[in-house]
C-alpha positions as a printed Julia matrix, in Angstrom:
322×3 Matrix{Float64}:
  7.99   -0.98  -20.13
  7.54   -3.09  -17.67
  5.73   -1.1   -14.57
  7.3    -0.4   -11.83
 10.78   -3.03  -12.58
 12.05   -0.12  -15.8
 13.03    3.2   -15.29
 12.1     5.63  -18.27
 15.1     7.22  -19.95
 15.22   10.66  -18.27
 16.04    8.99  -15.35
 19.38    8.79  -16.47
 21.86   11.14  -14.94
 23.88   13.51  -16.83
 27.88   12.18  -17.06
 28.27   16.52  -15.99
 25.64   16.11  -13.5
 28.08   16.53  -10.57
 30.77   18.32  -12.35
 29.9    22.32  -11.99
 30.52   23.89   -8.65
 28.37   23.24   -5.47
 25.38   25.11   -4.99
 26.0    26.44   -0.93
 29.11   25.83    1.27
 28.33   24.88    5.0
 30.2    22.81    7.76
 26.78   20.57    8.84
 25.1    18.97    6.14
 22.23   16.64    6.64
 20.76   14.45    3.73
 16.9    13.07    4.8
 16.35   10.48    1.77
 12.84    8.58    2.22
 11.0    10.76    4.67
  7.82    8.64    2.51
  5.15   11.32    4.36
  5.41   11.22    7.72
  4.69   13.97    9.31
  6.3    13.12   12.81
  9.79   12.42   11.43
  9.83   15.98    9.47
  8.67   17.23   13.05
 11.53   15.21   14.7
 13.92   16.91   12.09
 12.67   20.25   12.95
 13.75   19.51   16.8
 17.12   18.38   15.98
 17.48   21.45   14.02
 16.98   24.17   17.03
 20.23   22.56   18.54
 21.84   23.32   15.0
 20.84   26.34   13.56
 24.04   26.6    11.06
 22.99   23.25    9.68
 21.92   22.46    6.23
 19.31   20.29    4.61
 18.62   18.57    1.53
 16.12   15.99    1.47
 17.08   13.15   -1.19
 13.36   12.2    -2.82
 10.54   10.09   -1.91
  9.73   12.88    0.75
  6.15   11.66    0.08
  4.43    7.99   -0.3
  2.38    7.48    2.92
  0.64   10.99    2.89
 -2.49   10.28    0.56
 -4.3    12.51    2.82
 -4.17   15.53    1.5
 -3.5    17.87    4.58
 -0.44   15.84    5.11
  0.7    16.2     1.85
  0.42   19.69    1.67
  2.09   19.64    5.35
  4.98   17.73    4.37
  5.43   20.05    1.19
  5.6    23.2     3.31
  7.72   21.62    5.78
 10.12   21.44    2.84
 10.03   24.59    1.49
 12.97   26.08    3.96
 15.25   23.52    2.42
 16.72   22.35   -0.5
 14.61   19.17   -2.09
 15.23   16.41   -4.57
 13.09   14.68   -6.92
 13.16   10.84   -6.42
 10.84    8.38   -8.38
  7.82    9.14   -6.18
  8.26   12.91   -7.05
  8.86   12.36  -10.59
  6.18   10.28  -11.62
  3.7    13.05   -9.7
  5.01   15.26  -11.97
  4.52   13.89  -14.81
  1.71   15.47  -17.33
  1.08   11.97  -18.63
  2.21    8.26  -17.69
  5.17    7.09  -18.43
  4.42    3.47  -17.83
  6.92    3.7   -14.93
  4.8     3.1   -12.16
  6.19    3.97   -9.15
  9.33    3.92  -10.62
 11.29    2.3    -8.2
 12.83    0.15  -10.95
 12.81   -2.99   -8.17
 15.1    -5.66   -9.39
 14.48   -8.92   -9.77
 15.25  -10.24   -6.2
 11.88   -7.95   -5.16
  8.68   -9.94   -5.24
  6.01   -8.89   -7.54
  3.61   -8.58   -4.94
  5.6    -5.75   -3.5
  5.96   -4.53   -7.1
  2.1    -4.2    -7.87
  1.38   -2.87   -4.48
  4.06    0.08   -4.74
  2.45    0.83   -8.02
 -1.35    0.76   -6.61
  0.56    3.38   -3.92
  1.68    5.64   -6.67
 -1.51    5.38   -8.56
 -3.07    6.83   -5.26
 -0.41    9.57   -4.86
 -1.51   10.38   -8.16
 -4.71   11.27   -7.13
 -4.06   13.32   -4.34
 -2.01   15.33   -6.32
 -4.1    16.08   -8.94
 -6.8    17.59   -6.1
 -3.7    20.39   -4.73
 -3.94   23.05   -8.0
 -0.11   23.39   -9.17
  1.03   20.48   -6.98
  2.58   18.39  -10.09
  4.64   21.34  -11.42
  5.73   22.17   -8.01
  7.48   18.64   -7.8
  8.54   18.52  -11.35
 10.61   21.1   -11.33
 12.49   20.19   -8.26
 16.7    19.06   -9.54
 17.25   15.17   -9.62
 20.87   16.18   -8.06
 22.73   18.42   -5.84
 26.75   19.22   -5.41
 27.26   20.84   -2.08
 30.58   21.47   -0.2
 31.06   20.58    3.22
 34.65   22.16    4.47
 36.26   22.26    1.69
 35.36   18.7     0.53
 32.56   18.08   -2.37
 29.52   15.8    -1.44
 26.91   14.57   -4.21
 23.71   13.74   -3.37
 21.43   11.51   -5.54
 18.19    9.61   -4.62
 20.2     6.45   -6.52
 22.99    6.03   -7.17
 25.85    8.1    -9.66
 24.25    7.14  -12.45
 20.28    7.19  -12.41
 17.48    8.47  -10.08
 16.22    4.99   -9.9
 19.18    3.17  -10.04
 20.03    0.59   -6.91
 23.94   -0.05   -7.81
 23.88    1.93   -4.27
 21.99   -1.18   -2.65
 23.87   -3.39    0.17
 23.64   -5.75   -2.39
 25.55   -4.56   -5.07
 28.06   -2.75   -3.08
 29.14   -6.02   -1.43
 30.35   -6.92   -4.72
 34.78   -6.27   -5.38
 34.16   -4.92   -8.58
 31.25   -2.64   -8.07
 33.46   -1.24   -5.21
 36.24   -0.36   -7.78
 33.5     1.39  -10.32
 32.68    3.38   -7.75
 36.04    4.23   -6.55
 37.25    5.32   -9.92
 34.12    7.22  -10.08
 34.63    9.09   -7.23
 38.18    9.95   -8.41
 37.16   10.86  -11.81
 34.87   13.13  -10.22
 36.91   14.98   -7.63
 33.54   13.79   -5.37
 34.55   12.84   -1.36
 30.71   11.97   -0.07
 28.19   10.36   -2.4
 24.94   10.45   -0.52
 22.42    8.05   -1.12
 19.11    6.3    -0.54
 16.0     4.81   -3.01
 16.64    1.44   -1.6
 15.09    1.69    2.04
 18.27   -0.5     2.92
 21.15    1.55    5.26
 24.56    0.61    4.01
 28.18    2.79    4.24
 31.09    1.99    2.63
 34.48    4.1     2.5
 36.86    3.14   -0.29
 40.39    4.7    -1.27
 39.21    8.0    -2.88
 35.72    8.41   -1.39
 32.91    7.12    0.64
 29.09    6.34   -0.02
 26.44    6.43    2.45
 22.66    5.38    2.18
 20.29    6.05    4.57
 18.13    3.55    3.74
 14.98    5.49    4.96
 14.08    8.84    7.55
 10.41    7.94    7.57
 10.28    4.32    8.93
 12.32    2.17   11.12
 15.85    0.36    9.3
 17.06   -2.05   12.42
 15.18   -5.07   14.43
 13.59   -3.12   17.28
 13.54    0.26   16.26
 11.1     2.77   15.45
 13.14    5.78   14.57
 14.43    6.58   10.71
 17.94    7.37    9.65
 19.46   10.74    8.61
 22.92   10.97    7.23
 24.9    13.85    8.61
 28.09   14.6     7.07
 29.85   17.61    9.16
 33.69   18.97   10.83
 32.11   17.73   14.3
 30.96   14.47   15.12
 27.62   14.07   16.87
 26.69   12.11   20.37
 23.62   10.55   18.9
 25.73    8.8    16.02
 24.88    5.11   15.37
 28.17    4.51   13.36
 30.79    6.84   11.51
 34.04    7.3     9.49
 36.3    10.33    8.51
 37.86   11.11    5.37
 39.17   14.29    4.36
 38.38   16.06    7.92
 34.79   15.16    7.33
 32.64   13.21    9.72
 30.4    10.81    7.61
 27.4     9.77   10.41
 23.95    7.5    10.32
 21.43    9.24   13.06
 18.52    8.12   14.03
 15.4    10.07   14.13
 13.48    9.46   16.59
  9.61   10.84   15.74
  6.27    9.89   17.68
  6.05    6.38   16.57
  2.26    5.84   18.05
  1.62    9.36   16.37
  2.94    7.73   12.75
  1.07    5.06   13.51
 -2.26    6.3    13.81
 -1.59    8.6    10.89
 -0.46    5.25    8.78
 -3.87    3.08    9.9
 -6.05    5.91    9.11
 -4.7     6.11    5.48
 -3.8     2.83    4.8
 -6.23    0.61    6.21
 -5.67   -3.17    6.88
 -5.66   -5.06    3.44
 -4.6    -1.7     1.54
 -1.43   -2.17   -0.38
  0.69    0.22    1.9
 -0.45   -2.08    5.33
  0.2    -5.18    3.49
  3.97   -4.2     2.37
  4.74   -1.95    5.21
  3.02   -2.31    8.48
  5.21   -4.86    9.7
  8.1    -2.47    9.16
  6.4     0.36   10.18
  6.26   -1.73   13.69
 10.27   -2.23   13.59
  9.78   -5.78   13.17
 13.03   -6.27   10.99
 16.04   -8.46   11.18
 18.78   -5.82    9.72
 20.87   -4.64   12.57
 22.85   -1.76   12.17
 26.36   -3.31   11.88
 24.8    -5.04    8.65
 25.02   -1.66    6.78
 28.68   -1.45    7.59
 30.59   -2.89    4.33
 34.13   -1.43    4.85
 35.88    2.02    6.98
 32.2     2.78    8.73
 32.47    2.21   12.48
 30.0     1.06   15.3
 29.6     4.31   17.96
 29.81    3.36   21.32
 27.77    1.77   23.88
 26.27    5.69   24.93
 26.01    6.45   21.28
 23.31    3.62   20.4
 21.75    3.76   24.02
 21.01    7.77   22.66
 19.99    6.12   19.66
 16.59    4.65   21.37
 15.52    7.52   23.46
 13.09   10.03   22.2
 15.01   13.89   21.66
């Protein structure tokens, strides 16, 4: 196994895995995939969250990568604890009792450098020891559910860290939805599976696409910036009532389908990233650029098919702190 590029085997989802009935009903569902440890954007969340009390979470894996410090780990973790939470790779291979050979397992395709490959794993080999200094910490993360089935009004959402078919997967990537026939495996697979929403994230790249029978949308990442300029991470919000701070949208099936930004303390982050990742460390050298918002991606880029642009007051709400 190639470290880091192959996913082990029991990252494979279950063909039942969202075929049971959904675990809560609620009318304001939020999905925070990639909150990677910072501590400002679960804060951020927590804001947004007075103004919706009714609301519910679930945050989609890789809630941790950033936080080798292990106050912020543990603060992360207990900011979780009043919500529902996922296993992504990061989780799973801090689980783990021995190595799998995974690596991070991020399963990066080809297209990713190997630089960026080796430094994610030197990352997870770090996690690693964090973990192993909070007694119980590993268990606590393995036993978290690689999946959840919710229903929002009526209508059945899935949520997975990658895509339908494997924690790791990236068939949810910009990428490979831009491709005809992808689009129609994932249209019959939303049909065969009576799903609406499939909710998304593992590749730190923001897409939306709505198709015939349902509608996938990645959030690319909550814990660092996703468009040229920004320093604020994405949620996806899927809900009966749209929402004034809404970068782009669609409806299906009287849901509202919604990127957000999150807007969190970006000099606060900041100073929390430097501290733990140094200059030269494998963290600064893959993500301190991004951390910085200095990306091309705008946010019409994410937009494949049915996903609209909010207007002008929408995105100018979009770059002011909450």
């Amino acid at each position: 196994m190639r470290a880091g590029r192959d996913c082990p085997l029991d990252y494979r989802l279950a063909r039942s895995a969202f075929s049971g009935e959904p675990l809560f009903d609620c009318d304001v569902l939020y999905v925070v995939g990639g909150l990677y440890g910072n501590r400002q954007a679960l804060a951020a969340l927590q804001r947004r969250l007075v103004n919706e009390p009714n609301a519910r979470v679930v945050f989609n894996g890789d809630a941790h990568w950033f936080d080798r410090n292990s106050e912020i780990f543990q603060h992360i973790e207990d900011g979780l604890s009043a919500h529902l939470a996922l296993r992504g790779n990061v989780e799973t291979e801090l689980g783990r009792a021995d190595d799998s050979g995974a690596g991070c397992g991020c399963a990066y395709p080809l297209s990713v450098d190997d630089g960026v490959v080796e430094r994610s794993n030197a990352i997870q080999q770090t996690l690693n020891q964090t973990v192993q200094g909070l007694p119980g910490m590993a268990e606590r993360l393995a036993a978290r559910p690689s999946t959840a089935l919710i229903r929002v009004a009526g209508q059945r959402v899935a949520i997975s860290h990658g895509d339908e078919q494997s924690l790791a997967g990236w068939s949810c990537s910009r990428e490979s939805l831009s491709e005809h026939a992808r689009q129609q495996q994932l249209d019959s697979w939303f049909a065969v599976n009576n799903v609406q929403v499939l909710a998304t994230s593992h590749t730190c790249s923001a897409v939306a696409l709505n198709l015939e029978h349902g509608a996938l949308i990645n959030n690319g990442a909550a814990g660092l910036p996703n468009f040229a300029g920004g320093r604020y991470g994405l949620l996806s919000r899927i809900a009966t009532t749209p929402h004034p701070a809404a970068l782009y949208r669609s409806q299906r099936d009287g849901l509202l389908i919604e990127a957000l930004p999150l807007n969190y303390d970006h000099d606060a982050f900041l100073a929390d990233f430097d501290r733990q990742w140094p200059a030269h460390s494998p963290a600064a050298l893959s993500y301190r650029s991004r951390v910085l918002g200095q990306l091309s991606d705008r946010p019409e880029h994410a937009l494949l098919a049915g996903f609209s642009l909010c207007q002008s007051l929408c995105a100018l709400e979009a770059l002011t702190d909450e």
